[in-house]
N, CA, C and O atoms as a printed pandas DataFrame, in Angstrom:
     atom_number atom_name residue_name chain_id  residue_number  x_coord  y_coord  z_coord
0              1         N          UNK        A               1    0.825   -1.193    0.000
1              2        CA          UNK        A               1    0.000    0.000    0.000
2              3         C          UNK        A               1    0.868    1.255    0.000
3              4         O          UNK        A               1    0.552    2.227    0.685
4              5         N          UNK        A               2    2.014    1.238   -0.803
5              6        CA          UNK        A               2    3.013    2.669   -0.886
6              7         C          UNK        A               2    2.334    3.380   -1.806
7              8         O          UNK        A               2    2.245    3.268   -3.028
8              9         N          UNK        A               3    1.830    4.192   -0.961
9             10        CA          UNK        A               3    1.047    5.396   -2.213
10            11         C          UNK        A               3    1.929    6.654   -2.495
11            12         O          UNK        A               3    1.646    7.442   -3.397
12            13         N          UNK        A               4    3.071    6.808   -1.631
13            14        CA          UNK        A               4    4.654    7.512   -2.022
14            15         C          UNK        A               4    4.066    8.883   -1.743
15            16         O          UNK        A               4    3.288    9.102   -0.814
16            17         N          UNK        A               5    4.507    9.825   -2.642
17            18        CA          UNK        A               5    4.456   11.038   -2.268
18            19         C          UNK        A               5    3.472   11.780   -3.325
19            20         O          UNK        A               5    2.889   12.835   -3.074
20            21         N          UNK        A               6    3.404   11.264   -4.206
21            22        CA          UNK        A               6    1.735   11.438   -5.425
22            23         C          UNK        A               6    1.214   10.860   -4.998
23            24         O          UNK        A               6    1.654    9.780   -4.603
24            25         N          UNK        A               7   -0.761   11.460   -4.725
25            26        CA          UNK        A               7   -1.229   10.758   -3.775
26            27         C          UNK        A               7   -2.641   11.038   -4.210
27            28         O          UNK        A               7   -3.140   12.109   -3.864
28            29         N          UNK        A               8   -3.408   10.106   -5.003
29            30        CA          UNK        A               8   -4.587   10.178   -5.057
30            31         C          UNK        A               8   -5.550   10.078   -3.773
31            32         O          UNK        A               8   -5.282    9.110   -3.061
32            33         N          UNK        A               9   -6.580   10.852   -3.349
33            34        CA          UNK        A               9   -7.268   11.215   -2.100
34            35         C          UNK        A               9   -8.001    9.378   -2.187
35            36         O          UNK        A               9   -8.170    8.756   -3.236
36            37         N          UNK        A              10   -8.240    8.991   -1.116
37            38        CA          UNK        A              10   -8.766    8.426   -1.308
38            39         C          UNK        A              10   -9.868    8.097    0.418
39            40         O          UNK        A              10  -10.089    8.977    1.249
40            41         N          UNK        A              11  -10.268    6.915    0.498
41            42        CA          UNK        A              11  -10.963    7.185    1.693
42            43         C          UNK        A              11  -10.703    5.555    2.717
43            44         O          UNK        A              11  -10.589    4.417    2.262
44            45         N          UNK        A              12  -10.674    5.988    4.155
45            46        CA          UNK        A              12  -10.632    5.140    5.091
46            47         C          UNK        A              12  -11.459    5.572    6.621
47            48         O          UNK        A              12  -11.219    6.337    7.555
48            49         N          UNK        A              13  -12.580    4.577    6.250
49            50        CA          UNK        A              13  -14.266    4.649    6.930
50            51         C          UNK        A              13  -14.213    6.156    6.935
51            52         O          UNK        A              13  -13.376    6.704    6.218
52            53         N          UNK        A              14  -15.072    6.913    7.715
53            54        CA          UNK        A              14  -15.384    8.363    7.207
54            55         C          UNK        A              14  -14.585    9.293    7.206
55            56         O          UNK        A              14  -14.984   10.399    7.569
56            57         N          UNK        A              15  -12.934    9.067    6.709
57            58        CA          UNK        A              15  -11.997    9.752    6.546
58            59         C          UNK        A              15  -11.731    9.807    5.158
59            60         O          UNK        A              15  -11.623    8.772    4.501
60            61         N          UNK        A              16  -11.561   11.479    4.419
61            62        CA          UNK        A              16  -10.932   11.216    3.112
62            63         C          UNK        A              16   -9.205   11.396    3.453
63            64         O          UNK        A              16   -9.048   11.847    4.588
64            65         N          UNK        A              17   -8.137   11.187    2.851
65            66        CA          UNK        A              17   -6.992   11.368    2.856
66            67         C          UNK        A              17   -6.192   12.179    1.634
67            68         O          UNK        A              17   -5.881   11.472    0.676
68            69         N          UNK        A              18   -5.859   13.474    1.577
69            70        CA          UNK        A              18   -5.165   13.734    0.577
70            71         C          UNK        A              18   -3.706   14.111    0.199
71            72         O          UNK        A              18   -3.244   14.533   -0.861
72            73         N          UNK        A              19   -3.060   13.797    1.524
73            74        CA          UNK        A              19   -1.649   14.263    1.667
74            75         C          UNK        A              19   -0.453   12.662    2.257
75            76         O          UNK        A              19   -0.671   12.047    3.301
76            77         N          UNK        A              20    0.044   12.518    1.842
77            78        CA          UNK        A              20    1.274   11.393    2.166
78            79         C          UNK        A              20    2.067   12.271    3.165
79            80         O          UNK        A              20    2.304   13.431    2.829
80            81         N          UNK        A              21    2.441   11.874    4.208
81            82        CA          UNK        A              21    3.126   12.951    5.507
82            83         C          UNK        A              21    4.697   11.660    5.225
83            84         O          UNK        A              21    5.647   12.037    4.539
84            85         N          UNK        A              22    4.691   10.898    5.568
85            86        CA          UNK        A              22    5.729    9.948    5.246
86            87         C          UNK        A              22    6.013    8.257    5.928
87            88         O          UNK        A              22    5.104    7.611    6.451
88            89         N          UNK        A              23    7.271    7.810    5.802
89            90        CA          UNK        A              23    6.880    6.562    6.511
90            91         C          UNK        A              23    7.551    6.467    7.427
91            92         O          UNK        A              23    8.292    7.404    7.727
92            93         N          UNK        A              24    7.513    5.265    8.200
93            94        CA          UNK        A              24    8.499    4.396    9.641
94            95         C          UNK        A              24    8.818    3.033    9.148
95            96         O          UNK        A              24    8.662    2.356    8.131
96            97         N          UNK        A              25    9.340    2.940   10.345
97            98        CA          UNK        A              25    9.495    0.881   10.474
98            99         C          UNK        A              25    8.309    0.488    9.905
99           100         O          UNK        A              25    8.407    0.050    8.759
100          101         N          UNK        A              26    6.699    0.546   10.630
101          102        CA          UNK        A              26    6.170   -0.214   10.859
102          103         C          UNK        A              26    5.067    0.208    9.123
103          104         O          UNK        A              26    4.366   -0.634    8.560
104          105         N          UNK        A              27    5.188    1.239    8.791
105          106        CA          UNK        A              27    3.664    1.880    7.594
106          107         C          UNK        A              27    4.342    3.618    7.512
107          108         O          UNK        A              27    5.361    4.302    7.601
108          109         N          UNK        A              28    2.940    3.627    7.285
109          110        CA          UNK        A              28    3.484    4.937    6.706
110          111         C          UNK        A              28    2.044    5.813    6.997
111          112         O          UNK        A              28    1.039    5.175    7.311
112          113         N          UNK        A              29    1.988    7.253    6.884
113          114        CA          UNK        A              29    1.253    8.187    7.591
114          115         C          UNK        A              29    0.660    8.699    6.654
115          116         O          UNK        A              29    1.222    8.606    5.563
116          117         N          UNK        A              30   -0.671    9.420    6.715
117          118        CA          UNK        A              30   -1.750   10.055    5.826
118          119         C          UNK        A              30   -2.129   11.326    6.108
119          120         O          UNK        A              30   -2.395   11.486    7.299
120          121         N          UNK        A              31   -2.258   12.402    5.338
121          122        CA          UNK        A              31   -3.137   13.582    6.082
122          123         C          UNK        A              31   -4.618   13.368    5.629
123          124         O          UNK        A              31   -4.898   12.743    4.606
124          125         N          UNK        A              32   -5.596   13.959    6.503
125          126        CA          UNK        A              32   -6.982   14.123    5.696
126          127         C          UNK        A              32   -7.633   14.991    6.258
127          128         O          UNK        A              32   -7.288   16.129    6.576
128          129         N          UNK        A              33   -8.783   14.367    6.419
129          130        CA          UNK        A              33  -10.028   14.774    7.064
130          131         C          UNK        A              33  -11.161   14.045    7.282
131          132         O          UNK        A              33  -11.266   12.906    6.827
132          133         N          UNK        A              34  -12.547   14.883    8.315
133          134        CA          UNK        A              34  -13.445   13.525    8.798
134          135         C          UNK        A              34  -14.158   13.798    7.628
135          136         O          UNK        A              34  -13.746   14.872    7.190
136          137         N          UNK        A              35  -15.126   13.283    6.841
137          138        CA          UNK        A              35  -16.213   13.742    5.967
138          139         C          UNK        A              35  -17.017   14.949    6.688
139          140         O          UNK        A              35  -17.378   15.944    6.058
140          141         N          UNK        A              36  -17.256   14.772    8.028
141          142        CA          UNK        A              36  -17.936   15.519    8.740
142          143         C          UNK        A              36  -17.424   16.822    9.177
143          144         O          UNK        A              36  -17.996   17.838    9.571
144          145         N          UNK        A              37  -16.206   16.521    9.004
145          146        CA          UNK        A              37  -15.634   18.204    9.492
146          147         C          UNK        A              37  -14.500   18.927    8.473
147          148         O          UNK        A              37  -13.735   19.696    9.055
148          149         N          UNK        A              38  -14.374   18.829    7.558
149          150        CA          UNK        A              38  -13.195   18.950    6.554
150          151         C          UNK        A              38  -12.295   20.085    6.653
151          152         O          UNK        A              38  -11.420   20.341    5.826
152          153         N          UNK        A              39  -12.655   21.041    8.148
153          154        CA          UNK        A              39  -11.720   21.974    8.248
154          155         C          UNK        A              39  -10.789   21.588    9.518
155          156         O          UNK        A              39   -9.946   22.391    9.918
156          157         N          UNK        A              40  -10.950   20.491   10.057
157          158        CA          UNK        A              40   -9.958   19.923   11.145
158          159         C          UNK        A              40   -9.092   18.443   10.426
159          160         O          UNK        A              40   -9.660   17.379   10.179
160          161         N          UNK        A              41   -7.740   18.707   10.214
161          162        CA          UNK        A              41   -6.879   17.995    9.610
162          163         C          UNK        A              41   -6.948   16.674   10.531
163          164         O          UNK        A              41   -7.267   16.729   11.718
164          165         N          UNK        A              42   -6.623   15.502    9.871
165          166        CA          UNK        A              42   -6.804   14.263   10.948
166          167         C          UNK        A              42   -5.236   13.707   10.493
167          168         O          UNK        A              42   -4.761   14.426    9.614
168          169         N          UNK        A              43   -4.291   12.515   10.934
169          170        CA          UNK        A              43   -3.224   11.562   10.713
170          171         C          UNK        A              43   -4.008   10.519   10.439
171          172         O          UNK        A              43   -5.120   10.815   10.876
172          173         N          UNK        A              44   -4.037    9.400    9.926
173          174        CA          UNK        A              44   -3.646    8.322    9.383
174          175         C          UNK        A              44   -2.874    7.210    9.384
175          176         O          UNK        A              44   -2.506    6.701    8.326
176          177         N          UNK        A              45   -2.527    6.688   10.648
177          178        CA          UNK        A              45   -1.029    5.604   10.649
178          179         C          UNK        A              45   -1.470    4.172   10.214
179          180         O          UNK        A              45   -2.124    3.419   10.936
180          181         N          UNK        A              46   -1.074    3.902    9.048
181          182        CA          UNK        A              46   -0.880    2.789    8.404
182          183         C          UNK        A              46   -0.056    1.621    8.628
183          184         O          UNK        A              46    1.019    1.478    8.045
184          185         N          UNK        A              47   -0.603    0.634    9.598
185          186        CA          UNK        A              47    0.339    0.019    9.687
186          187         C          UNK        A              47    0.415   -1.449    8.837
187          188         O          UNK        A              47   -0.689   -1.954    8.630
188          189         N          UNK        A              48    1.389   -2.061    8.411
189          190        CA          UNK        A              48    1.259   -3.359    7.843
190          191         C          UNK        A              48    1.467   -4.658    8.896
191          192         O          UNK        A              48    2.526   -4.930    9.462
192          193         N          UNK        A              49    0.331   -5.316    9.006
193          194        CA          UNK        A              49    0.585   -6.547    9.936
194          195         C          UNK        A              49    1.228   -7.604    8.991
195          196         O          UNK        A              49    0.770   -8.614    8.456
196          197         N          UNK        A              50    2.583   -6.949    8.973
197          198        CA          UNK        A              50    3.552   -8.313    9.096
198          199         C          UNK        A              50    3.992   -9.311    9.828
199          200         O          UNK        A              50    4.899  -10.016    9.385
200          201         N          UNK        A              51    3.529   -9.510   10.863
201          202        CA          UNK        A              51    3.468  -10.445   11.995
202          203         C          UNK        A              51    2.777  -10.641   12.943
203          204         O          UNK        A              51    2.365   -9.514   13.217
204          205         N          UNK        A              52    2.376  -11.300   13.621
205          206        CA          UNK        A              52    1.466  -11.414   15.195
206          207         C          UNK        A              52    2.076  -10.396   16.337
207          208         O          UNK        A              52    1.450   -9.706   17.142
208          209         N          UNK        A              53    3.489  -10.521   16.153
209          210        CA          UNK        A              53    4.051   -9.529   17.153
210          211         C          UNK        A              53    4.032   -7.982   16.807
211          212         O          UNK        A              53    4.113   -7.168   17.726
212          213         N          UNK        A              54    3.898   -7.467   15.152
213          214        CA          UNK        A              54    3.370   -6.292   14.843
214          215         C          UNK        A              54    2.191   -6.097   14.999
215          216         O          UNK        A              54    1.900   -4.937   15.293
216          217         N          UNK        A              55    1.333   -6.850   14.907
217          218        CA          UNK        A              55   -0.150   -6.741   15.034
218          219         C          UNK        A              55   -0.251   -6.537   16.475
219          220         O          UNK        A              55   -1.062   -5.697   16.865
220          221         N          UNK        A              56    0.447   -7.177   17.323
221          222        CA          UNK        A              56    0.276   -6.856   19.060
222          223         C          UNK        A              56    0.430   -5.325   19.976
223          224         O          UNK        A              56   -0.056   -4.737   20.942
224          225         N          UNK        A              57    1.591   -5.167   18.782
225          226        CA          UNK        A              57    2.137   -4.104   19.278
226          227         C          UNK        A              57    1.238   -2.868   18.876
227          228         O          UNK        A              57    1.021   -2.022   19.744
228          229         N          UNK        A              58    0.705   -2.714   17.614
229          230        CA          UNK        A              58   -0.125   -1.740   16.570
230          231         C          UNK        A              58   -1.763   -1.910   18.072
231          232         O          UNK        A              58   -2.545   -1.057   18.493
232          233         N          UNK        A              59   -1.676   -2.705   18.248
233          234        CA          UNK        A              59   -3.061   -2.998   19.217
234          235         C          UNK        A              59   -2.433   -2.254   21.075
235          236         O          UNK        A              59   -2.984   -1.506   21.883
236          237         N          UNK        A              60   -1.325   -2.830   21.064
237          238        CA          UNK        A              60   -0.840   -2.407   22.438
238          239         C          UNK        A              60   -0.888   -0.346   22.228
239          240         O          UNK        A              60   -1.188    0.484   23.086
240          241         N          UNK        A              61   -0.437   -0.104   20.666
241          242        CA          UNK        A              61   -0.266    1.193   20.912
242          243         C          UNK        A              61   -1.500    1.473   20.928
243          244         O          UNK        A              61   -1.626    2.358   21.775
244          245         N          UNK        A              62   -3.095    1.081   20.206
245          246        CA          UNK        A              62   -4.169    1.897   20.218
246          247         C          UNK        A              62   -4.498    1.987   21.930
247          248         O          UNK        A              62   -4.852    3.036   22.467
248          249         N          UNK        A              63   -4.328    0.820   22.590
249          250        CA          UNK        A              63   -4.659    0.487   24.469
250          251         C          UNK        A              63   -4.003    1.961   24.594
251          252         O          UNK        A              63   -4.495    3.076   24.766
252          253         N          UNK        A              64   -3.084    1.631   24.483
253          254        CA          UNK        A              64   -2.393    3.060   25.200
254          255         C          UNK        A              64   -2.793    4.582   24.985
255          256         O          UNK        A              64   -3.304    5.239   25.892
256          257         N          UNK        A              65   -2.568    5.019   23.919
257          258        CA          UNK        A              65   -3.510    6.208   22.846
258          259         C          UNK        A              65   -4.886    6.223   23.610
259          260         O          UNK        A              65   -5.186    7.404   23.788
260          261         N          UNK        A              66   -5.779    5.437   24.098
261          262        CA          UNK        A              66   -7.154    5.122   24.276
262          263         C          UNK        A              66   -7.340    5.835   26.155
263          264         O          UNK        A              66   -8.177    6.627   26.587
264          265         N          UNK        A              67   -6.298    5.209   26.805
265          266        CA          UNK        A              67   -5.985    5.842   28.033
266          267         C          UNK        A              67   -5.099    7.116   28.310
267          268         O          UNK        A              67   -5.383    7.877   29.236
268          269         N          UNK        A              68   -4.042    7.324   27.503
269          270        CA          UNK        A              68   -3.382    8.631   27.814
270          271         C          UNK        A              68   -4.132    9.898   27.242
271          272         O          UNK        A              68   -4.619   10.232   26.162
272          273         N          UNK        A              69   -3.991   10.405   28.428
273          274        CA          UNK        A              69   -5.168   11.649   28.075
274          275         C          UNK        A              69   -4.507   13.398   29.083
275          276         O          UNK        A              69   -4.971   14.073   30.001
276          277         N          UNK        A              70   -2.982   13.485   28.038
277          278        CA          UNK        A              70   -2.268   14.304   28.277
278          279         C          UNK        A              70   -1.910   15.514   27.014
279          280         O          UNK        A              70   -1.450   15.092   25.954
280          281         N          UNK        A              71   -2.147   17.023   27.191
281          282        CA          UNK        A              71   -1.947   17.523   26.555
282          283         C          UNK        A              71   -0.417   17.708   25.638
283          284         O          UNK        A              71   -0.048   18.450   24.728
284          285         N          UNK        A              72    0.033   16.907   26.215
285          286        CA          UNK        A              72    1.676   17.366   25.226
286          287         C          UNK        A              72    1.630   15.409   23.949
287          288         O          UNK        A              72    2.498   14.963   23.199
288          289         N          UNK        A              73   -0.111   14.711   24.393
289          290        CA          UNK        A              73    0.662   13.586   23.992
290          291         C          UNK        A              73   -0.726   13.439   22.459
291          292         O          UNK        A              73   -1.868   13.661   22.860
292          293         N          UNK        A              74   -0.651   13.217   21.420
293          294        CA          UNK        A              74   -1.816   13.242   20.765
294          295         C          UNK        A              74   -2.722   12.355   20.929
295          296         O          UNK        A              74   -2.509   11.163   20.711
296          297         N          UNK        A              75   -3.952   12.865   21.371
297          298        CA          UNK        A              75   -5.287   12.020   21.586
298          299         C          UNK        A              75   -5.803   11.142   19.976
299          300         O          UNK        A              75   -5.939   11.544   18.820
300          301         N          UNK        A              76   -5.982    9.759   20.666
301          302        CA          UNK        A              76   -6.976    8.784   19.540
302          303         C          UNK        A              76   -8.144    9.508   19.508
303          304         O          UNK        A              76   -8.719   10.278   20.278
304          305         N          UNK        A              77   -8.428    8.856   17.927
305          306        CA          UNK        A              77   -9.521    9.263   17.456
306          307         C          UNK        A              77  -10.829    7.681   17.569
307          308         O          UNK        A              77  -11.872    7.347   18.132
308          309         N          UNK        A              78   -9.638    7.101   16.434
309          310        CA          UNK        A              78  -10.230    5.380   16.433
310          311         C          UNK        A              78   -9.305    4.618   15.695
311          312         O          UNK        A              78   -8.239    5.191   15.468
312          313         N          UNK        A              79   -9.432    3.509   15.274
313          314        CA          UNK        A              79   -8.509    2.382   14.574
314          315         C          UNK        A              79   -9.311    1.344   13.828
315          316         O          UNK        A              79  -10.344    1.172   14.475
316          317         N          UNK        A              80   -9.299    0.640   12.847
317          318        CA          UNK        A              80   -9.401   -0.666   12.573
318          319         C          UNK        A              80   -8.336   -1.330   11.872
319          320         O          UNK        A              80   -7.297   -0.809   11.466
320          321         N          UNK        A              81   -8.755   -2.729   11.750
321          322        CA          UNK        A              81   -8.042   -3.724   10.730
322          323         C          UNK        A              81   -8.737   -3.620    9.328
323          324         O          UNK        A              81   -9.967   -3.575    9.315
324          325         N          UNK        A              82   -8.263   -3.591    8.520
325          326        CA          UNK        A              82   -8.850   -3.983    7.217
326          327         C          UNK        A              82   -8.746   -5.135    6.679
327          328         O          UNK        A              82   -8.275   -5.977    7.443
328          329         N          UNK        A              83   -9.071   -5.585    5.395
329          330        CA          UNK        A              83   -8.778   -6.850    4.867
330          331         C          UNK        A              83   -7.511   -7.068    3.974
331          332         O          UNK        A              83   -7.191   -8.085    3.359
332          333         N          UNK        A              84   -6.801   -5.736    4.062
333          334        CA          UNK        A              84   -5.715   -5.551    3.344
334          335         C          UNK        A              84   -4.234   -6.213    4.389
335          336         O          UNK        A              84   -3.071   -6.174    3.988
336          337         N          UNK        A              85   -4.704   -6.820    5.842
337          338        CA          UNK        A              85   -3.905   -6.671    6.293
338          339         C          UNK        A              85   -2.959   -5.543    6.862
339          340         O          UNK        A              85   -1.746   -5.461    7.058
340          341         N          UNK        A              86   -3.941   -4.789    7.024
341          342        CA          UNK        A              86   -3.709   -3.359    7.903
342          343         C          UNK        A              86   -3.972   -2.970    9.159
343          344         O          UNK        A              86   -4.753   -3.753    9.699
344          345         N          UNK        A              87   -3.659   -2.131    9.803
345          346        CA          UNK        A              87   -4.046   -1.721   10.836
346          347         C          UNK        A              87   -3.770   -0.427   10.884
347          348         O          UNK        A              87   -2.633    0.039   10.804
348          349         N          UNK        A              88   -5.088    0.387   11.052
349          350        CA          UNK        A              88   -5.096    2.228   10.896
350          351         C          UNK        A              88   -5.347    2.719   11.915
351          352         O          UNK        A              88   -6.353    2.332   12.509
352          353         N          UNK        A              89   -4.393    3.905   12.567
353          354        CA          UNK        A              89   -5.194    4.245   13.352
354          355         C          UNK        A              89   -5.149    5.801   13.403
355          356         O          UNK        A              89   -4.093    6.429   13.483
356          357         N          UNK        A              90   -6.344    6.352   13.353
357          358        CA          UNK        A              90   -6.517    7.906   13.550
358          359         C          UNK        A              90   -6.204    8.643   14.386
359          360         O          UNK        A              90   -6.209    8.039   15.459
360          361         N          UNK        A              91   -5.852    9.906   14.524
361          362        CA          UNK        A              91   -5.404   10.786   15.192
362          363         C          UNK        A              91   -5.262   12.364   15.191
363          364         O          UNK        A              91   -4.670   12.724   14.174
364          365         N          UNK        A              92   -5.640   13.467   16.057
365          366        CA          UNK        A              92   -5.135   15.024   15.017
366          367         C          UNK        A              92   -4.267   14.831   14.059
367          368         O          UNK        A              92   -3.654   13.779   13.883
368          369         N          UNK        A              93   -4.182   15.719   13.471
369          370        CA          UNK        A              93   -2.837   15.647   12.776
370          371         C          UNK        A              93   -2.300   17.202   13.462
371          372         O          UNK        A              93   -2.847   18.296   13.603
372          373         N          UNK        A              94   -1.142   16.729   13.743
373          374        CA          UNK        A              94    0.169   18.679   14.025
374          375         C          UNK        A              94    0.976   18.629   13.051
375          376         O          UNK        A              94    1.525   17.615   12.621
376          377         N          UNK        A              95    1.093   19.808   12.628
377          378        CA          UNK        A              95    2.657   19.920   11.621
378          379         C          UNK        A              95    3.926   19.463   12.986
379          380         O          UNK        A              95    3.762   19.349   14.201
380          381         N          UNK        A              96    4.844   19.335   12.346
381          382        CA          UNK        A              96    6.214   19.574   12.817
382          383         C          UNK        A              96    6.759   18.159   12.991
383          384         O          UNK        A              96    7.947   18.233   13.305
384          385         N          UNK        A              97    6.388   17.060   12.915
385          386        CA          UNK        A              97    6.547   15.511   12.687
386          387         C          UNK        A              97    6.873   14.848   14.099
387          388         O          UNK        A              97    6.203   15.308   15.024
388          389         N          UNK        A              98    7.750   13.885   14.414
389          390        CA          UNK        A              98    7.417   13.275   15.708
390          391         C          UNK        A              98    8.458   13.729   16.274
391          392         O          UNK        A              98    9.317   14.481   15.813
392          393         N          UNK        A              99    8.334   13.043   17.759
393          394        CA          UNK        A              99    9.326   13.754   19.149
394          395         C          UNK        A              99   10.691   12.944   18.878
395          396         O          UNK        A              99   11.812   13.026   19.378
396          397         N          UNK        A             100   10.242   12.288   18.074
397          398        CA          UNK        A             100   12.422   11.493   17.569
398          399         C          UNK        A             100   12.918   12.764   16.936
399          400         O          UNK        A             100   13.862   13.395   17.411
400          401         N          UNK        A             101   11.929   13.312   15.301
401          402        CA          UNK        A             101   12.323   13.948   14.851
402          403         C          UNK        A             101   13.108   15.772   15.384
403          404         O          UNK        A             101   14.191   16.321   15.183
404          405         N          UNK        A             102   11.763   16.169   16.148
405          406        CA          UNK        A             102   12.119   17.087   17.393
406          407         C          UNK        A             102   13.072   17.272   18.088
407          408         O          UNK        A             102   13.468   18.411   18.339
408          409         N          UNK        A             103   13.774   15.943   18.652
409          410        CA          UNK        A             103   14.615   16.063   19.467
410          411         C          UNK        A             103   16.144   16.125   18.951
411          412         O          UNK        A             103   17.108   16.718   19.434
412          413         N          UNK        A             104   16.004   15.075   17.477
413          414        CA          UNK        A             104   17.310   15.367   16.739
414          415         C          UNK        A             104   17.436   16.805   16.044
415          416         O          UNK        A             104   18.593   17.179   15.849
416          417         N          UNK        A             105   16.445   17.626   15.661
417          418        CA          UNK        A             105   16.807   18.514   15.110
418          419         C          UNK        A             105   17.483   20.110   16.389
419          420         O          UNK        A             105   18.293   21.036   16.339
420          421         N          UNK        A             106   16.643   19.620   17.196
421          422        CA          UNK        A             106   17.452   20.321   18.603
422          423         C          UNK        A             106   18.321   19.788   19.305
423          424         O          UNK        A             106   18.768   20.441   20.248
424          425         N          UNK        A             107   18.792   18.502   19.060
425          426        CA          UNK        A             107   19.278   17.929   19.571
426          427         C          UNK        A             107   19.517   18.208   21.537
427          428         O          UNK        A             107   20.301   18.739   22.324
428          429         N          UNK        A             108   18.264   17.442   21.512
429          430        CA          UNK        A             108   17.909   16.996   23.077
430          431         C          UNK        A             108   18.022   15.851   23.462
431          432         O          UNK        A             108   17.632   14.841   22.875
432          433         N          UNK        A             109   18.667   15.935   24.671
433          434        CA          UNK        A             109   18.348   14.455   25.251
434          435         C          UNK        A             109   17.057   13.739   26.054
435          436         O          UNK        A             109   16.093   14.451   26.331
436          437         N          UNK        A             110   17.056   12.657   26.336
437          438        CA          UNK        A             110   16.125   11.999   26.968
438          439         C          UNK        A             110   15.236   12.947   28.296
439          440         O          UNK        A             110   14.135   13.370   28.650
440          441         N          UNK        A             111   16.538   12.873   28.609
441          442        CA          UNK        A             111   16.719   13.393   30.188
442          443         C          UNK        A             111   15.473   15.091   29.886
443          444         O          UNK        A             111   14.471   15.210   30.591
444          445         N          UNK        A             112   15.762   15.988   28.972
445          446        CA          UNK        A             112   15.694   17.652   28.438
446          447         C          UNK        A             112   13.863   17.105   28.208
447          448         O          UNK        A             112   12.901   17.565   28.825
448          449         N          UNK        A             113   13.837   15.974   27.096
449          450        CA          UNK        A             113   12.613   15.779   26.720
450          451         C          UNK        A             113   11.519   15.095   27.751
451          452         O          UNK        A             113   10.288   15.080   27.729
452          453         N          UNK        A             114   12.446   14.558   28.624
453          454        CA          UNK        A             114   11.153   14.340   30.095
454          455         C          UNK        A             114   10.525   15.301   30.746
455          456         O          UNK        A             114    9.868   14.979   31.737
456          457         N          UNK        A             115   10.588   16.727   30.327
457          458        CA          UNK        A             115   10.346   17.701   31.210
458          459         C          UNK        A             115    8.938   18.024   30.537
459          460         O          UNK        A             115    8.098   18.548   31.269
460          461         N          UNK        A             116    8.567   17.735   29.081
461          462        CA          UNK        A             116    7.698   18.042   28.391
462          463         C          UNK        A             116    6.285   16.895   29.011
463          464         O          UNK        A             116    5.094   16.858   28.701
464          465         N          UNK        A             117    7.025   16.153   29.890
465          466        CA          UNK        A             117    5.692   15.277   30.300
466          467         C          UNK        A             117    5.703   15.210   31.665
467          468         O          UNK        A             117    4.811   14.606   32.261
């Protein structure tokens, strides 16, 4: 499912998607929106269940997402499996990309970035 960086919109349950944000280890990320609200940007994380132990983990992260309910951490929206052998799960979307990326470009440590939680 590499839809790369040309990116026909397409849709996942009442989300359209029209932007490729980029990938990880595990999939790769979507921008969109809800059908219902098209002026609040949503994420997209695509994951590929290549294994039982990716699939555990893609499930361990929605558990978690589902209970943390901290402003510095991004709140779930929802998730499913598809038949593609996927696992999606929704989220705001923020510009500025993730706290790996963040921290290398300021280069912070562990220790600097615990203060943010």
């Amino acid at each position: 499912m590499d839809r790369g960086p040309s990116l026909r919109p397409f849709r996942a349950k009442k989300y359209i998607f029209t932007d490729y944000v980029g990938k990880g280890s595990y999939g790769q990320v979507f921008k969109g929106y809800h059908e219902d609200r098209p002026n609040i940007p949503v994420a997209m994380k695509s994951i590929m269940l290549s294994s039982e132990i990716v699939a555990r983990q893609a499930r361990n992260e929605v558990d978690v997402m589902k209970k943390l309910q901290h402003p510095n951490c991004v709140a779930y929206l929802d998730s499913f499996e598809t038949s593609e052998n996927t696992f999606q799960i929704f989220m705001p979307y923020y510009n500025g990309g993730d706290l790996d990326g963040y921290m290398k470009k300021r280069r912070l440590d562990e220790t600097t970035v615990r203060l943010f939680f």
